[in-house]
N, C-alpha and C positions, 0 to 999 in steps of 0.2 A: 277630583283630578287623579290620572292614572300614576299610581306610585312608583310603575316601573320608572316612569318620567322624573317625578321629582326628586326619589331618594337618591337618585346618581348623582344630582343637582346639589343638593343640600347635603349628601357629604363629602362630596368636592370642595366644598365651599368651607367645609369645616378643616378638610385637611389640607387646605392652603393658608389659613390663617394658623392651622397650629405652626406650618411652617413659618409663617410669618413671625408669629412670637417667638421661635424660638431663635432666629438670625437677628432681627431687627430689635429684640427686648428681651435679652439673653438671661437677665436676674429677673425680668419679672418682680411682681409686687411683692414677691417676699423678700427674695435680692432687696427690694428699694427698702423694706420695713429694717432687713439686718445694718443695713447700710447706716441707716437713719441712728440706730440705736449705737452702731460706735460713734459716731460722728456729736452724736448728745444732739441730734435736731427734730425737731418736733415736739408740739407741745404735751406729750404724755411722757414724753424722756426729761421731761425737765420739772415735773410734779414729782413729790416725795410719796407716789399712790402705789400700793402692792398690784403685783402684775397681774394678777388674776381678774383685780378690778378694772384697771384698763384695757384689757383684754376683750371683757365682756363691752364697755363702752365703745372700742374700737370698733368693733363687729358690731353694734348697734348703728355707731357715728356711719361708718361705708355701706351698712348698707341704704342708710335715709341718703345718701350719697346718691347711689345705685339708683335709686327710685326719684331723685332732683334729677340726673341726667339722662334718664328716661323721660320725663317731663318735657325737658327741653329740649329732645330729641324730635319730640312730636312739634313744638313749638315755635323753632326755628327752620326758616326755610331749606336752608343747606345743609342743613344736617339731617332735616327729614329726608330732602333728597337718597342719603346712605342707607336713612333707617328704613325708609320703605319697603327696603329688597326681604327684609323679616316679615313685612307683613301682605306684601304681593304674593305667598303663597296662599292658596288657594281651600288646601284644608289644615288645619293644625295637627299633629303628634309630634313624638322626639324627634325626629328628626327637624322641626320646624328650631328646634331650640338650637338648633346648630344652623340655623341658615342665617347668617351675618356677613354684608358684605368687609372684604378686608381692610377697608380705610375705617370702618363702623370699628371693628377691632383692636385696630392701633391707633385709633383717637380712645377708644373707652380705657387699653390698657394704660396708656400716656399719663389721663386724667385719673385715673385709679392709683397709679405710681407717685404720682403727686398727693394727692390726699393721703395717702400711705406718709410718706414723709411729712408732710404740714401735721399730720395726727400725734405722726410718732410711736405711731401700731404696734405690740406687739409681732415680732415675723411669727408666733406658733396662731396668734389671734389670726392673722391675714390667710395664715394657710389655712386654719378651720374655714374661715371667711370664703376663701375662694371653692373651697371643696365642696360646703355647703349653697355657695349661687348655683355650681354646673349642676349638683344633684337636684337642686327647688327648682330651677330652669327644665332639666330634663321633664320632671314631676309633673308642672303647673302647665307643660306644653304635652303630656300623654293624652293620649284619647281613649281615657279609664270616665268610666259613668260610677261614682261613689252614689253610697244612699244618702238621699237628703238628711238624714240624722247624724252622720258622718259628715259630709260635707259642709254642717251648720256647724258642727266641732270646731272643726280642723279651721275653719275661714275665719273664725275668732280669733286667732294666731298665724296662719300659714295662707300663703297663698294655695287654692285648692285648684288642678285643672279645669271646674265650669269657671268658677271667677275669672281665670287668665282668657279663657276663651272668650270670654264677651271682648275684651279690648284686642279682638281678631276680625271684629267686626265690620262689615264697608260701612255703618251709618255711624256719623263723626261725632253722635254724645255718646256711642257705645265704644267706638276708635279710642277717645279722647276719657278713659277712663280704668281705673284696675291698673296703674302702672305699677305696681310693686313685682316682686322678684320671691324674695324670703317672708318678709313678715308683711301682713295682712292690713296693719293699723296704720301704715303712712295714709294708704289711699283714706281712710275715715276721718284719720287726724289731718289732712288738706284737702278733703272736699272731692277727691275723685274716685270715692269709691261707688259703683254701681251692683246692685244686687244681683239682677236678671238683666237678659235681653229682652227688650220688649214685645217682638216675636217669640220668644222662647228659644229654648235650645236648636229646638229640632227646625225652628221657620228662620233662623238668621242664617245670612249671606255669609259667609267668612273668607278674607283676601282685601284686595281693594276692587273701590268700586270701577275704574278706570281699567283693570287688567280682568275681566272674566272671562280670559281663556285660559288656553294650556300654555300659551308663551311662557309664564314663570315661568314655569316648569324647566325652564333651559338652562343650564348655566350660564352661555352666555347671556341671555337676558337678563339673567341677575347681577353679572359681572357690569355690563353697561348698563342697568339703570338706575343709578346715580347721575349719568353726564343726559340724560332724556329729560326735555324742560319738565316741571311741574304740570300735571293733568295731560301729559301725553304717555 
C-alpha cells in the first residue's frame, strides 16, 4: 500500500487520540497509580511488600492485563468492531503501532486506569510500564528482518517484529494468535502462541481479508469503520 497514503492516515490518528488523552484523561495511568497510593486503595498499597517488589509484579500483573484485553478485543463482536481499524492496514511498520481508533484508546486507557487502581501499582512501576508498551509496540510493529539466531533470542522473552507480524494476518488462526505486546510467554503460557505463518513470511496476506484495497489507507475510513456492520 502507497505510504504516501497511509502515513498521513496513521499519524492523524495518533495525534488525535494523543489529544484525546490528554482533555478526556488528564492524570492518566500514572495520575490514577499516585492517586490510588494516597488514598491506601489497591491491593499492593495494602501488603507489608517493599516497593521494588511490587513494582516488578505490577508490571508483570498490566502487562498479562494488556495481552487479556487484547484477547478480547479479537473476541468480542463490538469491540473487534474498534479494533479492526489496527488491523485493516494493509502492510505493518511504526506507524501501524500508532494506528488505533479513538474510542479503541479511551476504552484501553479507562480499563488500564482501573487495573492501575484495583493493583495498587506503583506510579514509577506504571510509568516504566507505559514507556516500555509504546517502545515494544513501536518495536514488534517495525519492518526490521533480524537473523533467525537473533530473533530465536529475543522471542524467548520479547515480543520480536516477525512474531507480531504473523497476527497481522487475513487468515483467522494466524489473526487469532501472538497477542502479546512486551513479553513473549503469555501467548505460550495460554495457547496462542504461533511460530510461523504458514505461507511464510514473504507469501502471507497482511490487513484483513474483507478490506484489500487502498481505502484503509483513509482516515476517514478508519475514522468510520467501527459504525460499518461486521464483514462489510
Amino acid at each position: 500500500m502507497n505510504r504516501a497514503r497511509r502515513w498521513p492516515a496513521n499519524l492523524l490518528l495518533s495525534l488525535a487520540n494523543t489529544a484525546l488523552l490528554r482533555f478526556a484523561f488528564p492524570l492518566l495511568a500514572v495520575g490514577a497509580a499516585l492517586w490510588a497510593e494516597e488514598t491506601g486503595i489497591g491491593l499492593f498499597n495494602m501488603l507489608p511488600v517493599p516497593s521494588w517488589l511490587t513494582g516488578l509484579a505490577a508490571f508483570a500483573a498490566l502487562d498479562l492485563f494488556v495481552y487479556a484485553q487484547h484477547v478480547v478485543m479479537h473476541r468480542v463482536g463490538l469491540l473487534w468492531r474498534v479494533h479492526r481499524v489496527h488491523h485493516a492496514d494493509r502492510d505493518v511498520d511504526v506507524t501501524t503501532a500508532l494506528r488505533f481508533h479513538p474510542l479503541e484508546i479511551a476504552l484501553s486507557m479507562g480499563l488500564k486506569m482501573a487495573a492501575v487502581v484495583a493493583l495498587g501499582a506503583p506510579a514509577w512501576a506504571v510509568a516504566l510500564f507505559e514507556v516500555a508498551l509504546n517502545a515494544t509496540a513501536m518495536f514488534n510493529h517495525a519492518n526490521l528482518r533480524l537473523s533467525q539466531k537473533l530473533d530465536t533470542r529475543l522471542r524467548s522473552f520479547v515480543v520480536t517484529p516477525d512474531m507480531h507480524r504473523i497476527h497481522h494476518s487475513v487468515a483467522a488462526g494466524e489473526l487469532n494468535s501472538n497477542f502479546g505486546f512486551n513479553f513473549s510467554f503469555w501467548d505460550r503460557v495460554f495457547g496462542t502462541y504461533r511460530e510461523a505463518p504458514a505461507l511464510g513470511h514473504e507469501g502471507m496476506t497482511l490487513g484483513l481479508k474483507e478490506f484489500q484495497t487502498d481505502a484503509p489507507a483513509s482516515l476517514g475510513f478508519a475514522l468510520a469503520l467501527p459504525f460499518r456492520r461486521l464483514g462489510a
